[in-house]
OpenMM code with the backbone's topology and positions (N, CA, C; nanometers):
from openmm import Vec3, app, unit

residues = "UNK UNK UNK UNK UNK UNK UNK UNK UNK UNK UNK UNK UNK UNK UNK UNK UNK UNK UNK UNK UNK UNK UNK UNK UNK UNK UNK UNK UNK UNK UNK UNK UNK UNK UNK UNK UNK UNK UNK UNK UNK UNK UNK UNK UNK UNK UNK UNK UNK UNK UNK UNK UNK UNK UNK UNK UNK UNK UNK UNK UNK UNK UNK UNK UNK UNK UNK UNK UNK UNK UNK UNK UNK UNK UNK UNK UNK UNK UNK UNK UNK UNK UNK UNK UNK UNK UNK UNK UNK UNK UNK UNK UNK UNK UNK UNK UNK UNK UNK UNK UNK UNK UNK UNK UNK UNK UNK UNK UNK UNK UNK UNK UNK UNK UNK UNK UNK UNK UNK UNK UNK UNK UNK UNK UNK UNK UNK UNK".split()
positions = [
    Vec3(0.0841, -0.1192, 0.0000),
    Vec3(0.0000, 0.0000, 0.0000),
    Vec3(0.0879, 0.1245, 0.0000),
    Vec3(0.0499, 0.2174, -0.0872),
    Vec3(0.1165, 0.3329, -0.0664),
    Vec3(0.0846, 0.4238, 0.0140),
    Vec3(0.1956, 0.4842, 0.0571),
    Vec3(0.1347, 0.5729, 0.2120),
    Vec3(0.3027, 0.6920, 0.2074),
    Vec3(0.2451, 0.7959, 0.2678),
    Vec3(0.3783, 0.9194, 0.2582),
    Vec3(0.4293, 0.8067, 0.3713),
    Vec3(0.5839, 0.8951, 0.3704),
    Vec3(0.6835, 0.8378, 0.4852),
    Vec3(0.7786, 0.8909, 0.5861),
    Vec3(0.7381, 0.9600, 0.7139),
    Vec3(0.8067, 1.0620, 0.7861),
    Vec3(0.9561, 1.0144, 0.8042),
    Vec3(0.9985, 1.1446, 0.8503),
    Vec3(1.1387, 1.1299, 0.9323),
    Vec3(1.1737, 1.2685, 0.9940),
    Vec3(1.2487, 1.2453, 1.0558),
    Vec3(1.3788, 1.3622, 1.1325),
    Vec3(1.3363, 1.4043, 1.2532),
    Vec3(1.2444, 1.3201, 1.3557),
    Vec3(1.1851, 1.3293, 1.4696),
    Vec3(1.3308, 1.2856, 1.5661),
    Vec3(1.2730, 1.3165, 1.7433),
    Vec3(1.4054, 1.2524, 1.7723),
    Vec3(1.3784, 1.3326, 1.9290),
    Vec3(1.4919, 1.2807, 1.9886),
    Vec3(1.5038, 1.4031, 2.1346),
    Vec3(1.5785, 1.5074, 2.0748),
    Vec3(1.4824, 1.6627, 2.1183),
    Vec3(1.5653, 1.8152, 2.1426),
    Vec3(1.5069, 1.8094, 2.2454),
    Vec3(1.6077, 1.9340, 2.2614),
    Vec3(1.5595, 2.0125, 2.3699),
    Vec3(1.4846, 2.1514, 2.3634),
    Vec3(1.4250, 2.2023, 2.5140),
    Vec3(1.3118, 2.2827, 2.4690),
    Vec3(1.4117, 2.4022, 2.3868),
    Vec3(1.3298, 2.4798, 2.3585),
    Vec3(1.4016, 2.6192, 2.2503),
    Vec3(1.4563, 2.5597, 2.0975),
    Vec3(1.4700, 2.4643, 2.0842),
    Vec3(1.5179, 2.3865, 2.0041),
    Vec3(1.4938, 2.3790, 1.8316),
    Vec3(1.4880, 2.3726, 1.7099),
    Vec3(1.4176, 2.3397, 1.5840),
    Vec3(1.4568, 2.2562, 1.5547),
    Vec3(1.3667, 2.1941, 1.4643),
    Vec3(1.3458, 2.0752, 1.4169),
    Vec3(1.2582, 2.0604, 1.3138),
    Vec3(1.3401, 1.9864, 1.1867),
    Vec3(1.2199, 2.0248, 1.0413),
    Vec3(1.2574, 1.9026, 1.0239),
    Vec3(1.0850, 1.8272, 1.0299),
    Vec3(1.0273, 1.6748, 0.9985),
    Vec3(0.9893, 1.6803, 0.8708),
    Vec3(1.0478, 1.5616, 0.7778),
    Vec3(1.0207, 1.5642, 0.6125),
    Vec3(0.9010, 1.4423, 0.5947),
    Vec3(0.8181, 1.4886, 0.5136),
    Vec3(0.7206, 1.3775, 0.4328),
    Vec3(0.7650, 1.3209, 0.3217),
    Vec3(0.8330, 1.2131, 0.2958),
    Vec3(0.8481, 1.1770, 0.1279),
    Vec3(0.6789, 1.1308, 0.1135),
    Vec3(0.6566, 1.1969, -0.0111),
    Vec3(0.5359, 1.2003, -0.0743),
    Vec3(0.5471, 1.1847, -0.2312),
    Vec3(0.6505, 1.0914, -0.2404),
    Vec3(0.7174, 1.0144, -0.3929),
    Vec3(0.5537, 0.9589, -0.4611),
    Vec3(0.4746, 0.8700, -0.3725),
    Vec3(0.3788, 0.8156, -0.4177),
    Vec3(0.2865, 0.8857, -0.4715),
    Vec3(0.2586, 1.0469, -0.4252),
    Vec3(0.1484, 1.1262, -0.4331),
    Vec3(0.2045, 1.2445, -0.5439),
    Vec3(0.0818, 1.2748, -0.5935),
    Vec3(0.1071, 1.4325, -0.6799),
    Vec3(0.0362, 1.5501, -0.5947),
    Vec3(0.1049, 1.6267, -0.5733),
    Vec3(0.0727, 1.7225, -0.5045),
    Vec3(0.0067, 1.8382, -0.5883),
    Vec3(-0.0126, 1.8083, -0.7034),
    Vec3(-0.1558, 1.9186, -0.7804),
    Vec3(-0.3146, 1.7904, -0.7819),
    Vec3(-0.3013, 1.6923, -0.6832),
    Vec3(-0.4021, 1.6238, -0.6413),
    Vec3(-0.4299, 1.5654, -0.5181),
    Vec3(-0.3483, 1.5918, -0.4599),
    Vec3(-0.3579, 1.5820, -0.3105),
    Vec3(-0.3048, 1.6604, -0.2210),
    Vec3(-0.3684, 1.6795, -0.0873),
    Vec3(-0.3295, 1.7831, 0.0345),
    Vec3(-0.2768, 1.6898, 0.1256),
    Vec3(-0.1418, 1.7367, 0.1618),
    Vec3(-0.0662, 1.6436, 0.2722),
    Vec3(-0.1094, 1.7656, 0.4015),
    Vec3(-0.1344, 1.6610, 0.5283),
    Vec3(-0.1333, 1.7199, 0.5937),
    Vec3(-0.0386, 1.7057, 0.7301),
    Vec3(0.0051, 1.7599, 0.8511),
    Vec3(0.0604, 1.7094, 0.9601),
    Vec3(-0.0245, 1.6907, 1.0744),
    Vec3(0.0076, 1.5909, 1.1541),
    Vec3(-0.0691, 1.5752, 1.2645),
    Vec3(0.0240, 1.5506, 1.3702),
    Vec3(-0.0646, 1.5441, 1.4819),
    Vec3(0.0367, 1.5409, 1.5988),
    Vec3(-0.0494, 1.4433, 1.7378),
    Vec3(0.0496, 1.3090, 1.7617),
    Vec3(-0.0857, 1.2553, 1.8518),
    Vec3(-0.0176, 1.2024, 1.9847),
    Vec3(0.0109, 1.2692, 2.1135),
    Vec3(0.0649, 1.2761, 2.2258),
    Vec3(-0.0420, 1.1766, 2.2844),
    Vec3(0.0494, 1.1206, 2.4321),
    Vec3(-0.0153, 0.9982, 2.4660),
    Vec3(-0.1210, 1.0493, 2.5769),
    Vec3(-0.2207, 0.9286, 2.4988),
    Vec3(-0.3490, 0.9856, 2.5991),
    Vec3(-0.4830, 1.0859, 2.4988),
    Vec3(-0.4208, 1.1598, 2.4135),
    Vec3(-0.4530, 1.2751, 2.3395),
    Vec3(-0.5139, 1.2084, 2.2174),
    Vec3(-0.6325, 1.3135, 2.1890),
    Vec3(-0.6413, 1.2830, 2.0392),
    Vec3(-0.5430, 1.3455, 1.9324),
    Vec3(-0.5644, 1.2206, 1.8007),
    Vec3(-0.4846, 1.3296, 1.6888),
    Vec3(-0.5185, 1.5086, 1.6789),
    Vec3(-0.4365, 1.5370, 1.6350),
    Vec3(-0.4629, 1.6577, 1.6391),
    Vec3(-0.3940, 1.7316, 1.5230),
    Vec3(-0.4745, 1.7984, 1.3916),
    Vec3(-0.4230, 1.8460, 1.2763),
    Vec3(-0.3330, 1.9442, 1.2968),
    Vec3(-0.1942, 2.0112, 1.2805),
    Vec3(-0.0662, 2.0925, 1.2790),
    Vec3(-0.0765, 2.2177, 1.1898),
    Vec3(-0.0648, 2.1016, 1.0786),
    Vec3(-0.0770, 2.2347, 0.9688),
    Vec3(-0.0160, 2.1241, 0.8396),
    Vec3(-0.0949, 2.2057, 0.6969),
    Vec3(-0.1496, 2.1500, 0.6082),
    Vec3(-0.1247, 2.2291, 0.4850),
    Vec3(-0.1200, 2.1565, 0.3495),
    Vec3(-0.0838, 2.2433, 0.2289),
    Vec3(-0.1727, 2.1607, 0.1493),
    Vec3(-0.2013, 2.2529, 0.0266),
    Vec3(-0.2580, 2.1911, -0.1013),
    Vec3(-0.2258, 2.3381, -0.1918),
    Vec3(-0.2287, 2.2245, -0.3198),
    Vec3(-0.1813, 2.3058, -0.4751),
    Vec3(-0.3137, 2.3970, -0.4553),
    Vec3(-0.2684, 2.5182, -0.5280),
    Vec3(-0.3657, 2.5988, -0.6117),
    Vec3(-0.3339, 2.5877, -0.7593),
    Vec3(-0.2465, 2.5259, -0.8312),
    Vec3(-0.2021, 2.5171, -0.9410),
    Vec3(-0.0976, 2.6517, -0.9991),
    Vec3(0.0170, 2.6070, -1.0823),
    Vec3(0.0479, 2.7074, -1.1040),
    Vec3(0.2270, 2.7343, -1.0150),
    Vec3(0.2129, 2.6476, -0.9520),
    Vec3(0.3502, 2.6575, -0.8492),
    Vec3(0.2664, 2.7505, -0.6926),
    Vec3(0.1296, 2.8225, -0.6593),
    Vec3(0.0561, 2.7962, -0.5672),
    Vec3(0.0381, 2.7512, -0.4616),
    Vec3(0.0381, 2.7788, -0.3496),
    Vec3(0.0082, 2.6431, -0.2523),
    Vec3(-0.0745, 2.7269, -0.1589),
    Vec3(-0.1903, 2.6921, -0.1032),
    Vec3(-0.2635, 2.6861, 0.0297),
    Vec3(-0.1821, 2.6308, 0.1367),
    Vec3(-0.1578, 2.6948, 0.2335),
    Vec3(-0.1313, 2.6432, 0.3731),
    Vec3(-0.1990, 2.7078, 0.4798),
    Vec3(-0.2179, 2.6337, 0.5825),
    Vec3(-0.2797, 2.6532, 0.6938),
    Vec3(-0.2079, 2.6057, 0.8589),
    Vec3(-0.2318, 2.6264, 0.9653),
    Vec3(-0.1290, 2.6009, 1.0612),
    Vec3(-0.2655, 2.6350, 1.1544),
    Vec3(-0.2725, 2.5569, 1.2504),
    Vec3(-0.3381, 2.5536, 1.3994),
    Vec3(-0.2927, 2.6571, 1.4249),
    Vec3(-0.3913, 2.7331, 1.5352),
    Vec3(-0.3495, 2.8364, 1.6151),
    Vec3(-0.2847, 2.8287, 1.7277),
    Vec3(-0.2865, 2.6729, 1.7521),
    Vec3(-0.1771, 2.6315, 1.9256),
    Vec3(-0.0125, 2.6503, 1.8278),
    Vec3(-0.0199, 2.6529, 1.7402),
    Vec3(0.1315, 2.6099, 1.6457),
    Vec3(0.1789, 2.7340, 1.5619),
    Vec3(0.0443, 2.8361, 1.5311),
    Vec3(0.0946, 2.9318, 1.4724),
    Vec3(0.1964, 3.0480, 1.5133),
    Vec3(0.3124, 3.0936, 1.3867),
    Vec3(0.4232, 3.1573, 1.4271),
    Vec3(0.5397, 3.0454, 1.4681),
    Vec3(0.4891, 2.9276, 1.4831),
    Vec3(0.6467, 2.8465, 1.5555),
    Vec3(0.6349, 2.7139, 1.4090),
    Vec3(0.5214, 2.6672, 1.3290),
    Vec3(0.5248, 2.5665, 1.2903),
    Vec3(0.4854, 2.6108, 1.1238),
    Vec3(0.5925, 2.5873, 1.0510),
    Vec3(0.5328, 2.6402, 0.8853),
    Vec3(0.5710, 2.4934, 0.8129),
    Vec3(0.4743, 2.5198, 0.7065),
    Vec3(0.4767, 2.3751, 0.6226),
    Vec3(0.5257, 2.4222, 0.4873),
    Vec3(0.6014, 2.3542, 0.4284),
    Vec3(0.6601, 2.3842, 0.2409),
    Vec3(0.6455, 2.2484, 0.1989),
    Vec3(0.6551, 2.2842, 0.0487),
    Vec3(0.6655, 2.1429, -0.0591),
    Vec3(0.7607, 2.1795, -0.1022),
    Vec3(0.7937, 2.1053, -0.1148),
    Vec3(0.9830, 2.1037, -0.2779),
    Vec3(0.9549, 1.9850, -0.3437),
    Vec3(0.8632, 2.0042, -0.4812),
    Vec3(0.8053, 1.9319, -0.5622),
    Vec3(0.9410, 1.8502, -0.6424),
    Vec3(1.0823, 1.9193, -0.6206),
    Vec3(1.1772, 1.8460, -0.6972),
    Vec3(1.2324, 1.7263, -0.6070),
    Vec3(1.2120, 1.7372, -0.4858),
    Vec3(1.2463, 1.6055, -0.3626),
    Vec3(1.0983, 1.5407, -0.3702),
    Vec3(0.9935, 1.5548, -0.4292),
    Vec3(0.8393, 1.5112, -0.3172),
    Vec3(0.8471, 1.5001, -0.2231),
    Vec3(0.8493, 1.6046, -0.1590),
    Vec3(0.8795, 1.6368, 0.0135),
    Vec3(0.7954, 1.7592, 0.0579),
    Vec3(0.7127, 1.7031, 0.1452),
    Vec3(0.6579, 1.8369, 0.1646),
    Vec3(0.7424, 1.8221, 0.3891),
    Vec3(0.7688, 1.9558, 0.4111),
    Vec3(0.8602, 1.9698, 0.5546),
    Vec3(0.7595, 2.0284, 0.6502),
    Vec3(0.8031, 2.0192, 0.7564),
    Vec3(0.7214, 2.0807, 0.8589),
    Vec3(0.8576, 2.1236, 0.9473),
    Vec3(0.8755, 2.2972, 0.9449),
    Vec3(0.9357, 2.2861, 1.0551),
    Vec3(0.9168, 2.3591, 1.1738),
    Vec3(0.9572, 2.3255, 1.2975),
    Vec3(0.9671, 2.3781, 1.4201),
    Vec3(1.0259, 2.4397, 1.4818),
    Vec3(0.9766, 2.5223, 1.5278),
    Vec3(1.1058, 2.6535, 1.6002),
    Vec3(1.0314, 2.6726, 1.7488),
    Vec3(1.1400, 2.6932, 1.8152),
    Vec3(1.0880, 2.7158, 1.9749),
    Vec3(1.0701, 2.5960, 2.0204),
    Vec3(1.0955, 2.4428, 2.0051),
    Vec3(1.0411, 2.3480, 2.0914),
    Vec3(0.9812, 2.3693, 2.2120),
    Vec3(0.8567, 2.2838, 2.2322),
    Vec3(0.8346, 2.2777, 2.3910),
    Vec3(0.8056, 2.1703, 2.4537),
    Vec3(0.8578, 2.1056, 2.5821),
    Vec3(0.8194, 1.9895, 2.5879),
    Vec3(0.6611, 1.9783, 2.5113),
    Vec3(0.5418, 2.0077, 2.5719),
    Vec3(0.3930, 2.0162, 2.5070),
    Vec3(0.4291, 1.9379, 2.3512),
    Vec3(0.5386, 1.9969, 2.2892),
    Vec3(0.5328, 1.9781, 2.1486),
    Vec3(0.5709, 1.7869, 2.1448),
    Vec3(0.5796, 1.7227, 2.2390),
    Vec3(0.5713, 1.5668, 2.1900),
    Vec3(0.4644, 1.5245, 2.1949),
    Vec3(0.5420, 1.4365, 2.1212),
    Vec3(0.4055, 1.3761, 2.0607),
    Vec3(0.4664, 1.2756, 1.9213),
    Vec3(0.4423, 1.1991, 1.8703),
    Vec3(0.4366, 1.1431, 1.7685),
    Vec3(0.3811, 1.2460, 1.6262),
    Vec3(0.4788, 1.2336, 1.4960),
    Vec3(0.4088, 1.3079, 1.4216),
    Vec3(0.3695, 1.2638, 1.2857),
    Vec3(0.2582, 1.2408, 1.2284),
    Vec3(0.2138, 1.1571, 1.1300),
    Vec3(0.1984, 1.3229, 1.0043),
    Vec3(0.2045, 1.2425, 0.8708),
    Vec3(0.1746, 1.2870, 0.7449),
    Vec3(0.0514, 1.2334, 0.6928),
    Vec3(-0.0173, 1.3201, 0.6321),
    Vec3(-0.1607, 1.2251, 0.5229),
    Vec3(-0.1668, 1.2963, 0.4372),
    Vec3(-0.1863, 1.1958, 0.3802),
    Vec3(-0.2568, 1.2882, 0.2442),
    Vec3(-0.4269, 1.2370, 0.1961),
    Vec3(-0.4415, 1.3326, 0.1570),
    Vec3(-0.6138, 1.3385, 0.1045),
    Vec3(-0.6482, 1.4006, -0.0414),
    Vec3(-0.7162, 1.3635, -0.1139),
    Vec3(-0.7552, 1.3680, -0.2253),
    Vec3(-0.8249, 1.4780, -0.3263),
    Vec3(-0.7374, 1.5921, -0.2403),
    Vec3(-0.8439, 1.7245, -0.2657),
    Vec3(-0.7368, 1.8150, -0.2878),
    Vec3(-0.7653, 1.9409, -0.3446),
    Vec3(-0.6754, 2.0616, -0.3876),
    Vec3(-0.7618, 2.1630, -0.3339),
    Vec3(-0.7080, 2.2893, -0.3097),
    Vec3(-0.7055, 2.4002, -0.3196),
    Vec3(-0.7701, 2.4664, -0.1945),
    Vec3(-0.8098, 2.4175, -0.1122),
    Vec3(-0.7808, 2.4078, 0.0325),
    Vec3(-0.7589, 2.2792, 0.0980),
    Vec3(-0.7201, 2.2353, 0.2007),
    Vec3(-0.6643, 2.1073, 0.2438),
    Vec3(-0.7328, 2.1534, 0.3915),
    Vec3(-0.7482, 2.0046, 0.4775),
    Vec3(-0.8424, 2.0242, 0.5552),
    Vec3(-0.6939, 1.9680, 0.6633),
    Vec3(-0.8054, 2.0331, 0.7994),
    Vec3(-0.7092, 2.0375, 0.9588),
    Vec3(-0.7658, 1.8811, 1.0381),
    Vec3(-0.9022, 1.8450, 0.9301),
    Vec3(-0.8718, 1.7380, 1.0036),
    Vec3(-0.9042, 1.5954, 0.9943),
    Vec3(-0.8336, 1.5069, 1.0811),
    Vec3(-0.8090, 1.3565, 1.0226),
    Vec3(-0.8767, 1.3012, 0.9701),
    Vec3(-1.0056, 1.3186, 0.9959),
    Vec3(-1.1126, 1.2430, 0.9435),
    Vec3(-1.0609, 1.2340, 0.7907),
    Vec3(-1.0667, 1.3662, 0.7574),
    Vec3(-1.0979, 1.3821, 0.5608),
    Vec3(-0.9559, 1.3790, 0.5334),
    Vec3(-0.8171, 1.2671, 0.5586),
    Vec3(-0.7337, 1.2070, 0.4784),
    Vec3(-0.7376, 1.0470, 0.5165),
    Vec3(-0.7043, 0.9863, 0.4082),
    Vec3(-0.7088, 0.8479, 0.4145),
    Vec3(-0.5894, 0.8001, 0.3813),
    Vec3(-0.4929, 0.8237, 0.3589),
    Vec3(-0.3477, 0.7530, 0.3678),
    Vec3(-0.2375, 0.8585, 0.4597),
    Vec3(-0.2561, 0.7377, 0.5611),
    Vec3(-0.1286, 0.8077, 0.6622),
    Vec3(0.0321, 0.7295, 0.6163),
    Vec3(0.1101, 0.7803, 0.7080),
    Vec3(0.2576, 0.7792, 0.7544),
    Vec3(0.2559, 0.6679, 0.8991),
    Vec3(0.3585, 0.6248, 0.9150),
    Vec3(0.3652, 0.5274, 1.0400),
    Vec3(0.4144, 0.6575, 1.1480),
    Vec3(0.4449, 0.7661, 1.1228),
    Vec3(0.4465, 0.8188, 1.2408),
    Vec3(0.6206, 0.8703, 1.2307),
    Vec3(0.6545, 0.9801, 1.2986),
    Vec3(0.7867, 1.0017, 1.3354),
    Vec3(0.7737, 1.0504, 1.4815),
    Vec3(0.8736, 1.0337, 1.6077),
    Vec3(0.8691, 1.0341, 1.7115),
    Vec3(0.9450, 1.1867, 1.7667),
    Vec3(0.8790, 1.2835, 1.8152),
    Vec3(0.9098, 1.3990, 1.8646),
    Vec3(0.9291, 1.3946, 1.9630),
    Vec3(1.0400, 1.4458, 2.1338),
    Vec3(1.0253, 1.3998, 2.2504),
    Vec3(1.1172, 1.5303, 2.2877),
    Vec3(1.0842, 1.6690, 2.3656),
    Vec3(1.1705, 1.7933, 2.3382),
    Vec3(1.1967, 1.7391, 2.5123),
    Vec3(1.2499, 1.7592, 2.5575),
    Vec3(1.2898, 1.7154, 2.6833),
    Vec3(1.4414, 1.7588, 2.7243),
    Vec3(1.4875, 1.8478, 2.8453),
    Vec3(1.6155, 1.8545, 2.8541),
    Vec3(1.7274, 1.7429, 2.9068),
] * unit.nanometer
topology = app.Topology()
chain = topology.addChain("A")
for resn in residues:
    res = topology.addResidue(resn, chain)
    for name in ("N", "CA", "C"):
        topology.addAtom(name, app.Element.getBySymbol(name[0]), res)
């Protein structure tokens, strides 16, 4: 089954950045919205922040308001990679962090329900 594939999770520490990559080799990104999620133990998933094509070289993005200012999302259509990165760590910020993608353009949605192919997850843990 094809599914995006995280990485670059790990222990920082708080104050810290950290930019988690999606390979999204399988997907075209002028037909699907990758999104990030974030699912700490105990917690529900919880949508991060999210991109989709407008066509054209374009992109819609969006970012939670617990994340906005510290968490921005890009594509680099020449890697199929879309990044998420982090600035300011805080402990709060662990959590496990999954990729999806969903089947829609030109706004991309915050939440899990409306994507159907996830990532196994990359492991975030900001801790001194």
């Amino acid at each position: 089954q094809l599914h995006p594939v995280e990485s670059g999770g790990g222990l920082v520490q708080p104050g810290k950045s950290l930019t988690l990559s999606c390979d999204i080799s399988e997907f075209d990104l002028d037909t699907y919205s990758i999104g990030w999620f974030r699912q700490a133990p105990g917690m529900q998933r919880e949508g991060v922040s999210c991109i989709s094509s407008r066509g054209r070289g374009r992109y819609y993005t969006y970012s939670a308001d617990s994340v906005k200012g510290r968490f921005t999302i890009s594509a680099d259509t020449s890697t199929n990679t879309v990044s998420l990165q982090i600035l300011g760590l805080k402990p709060e910020d662990t959590a496990i962090y999954y990729c999806a993608a969903a089947p829609t353009t030109y706004y991309c949605s915050p939440f899990a329900n409306d994507y159907d192919t996830w990532g196994q997850g990359t492991q975030v843990t900001v801790s001194s």
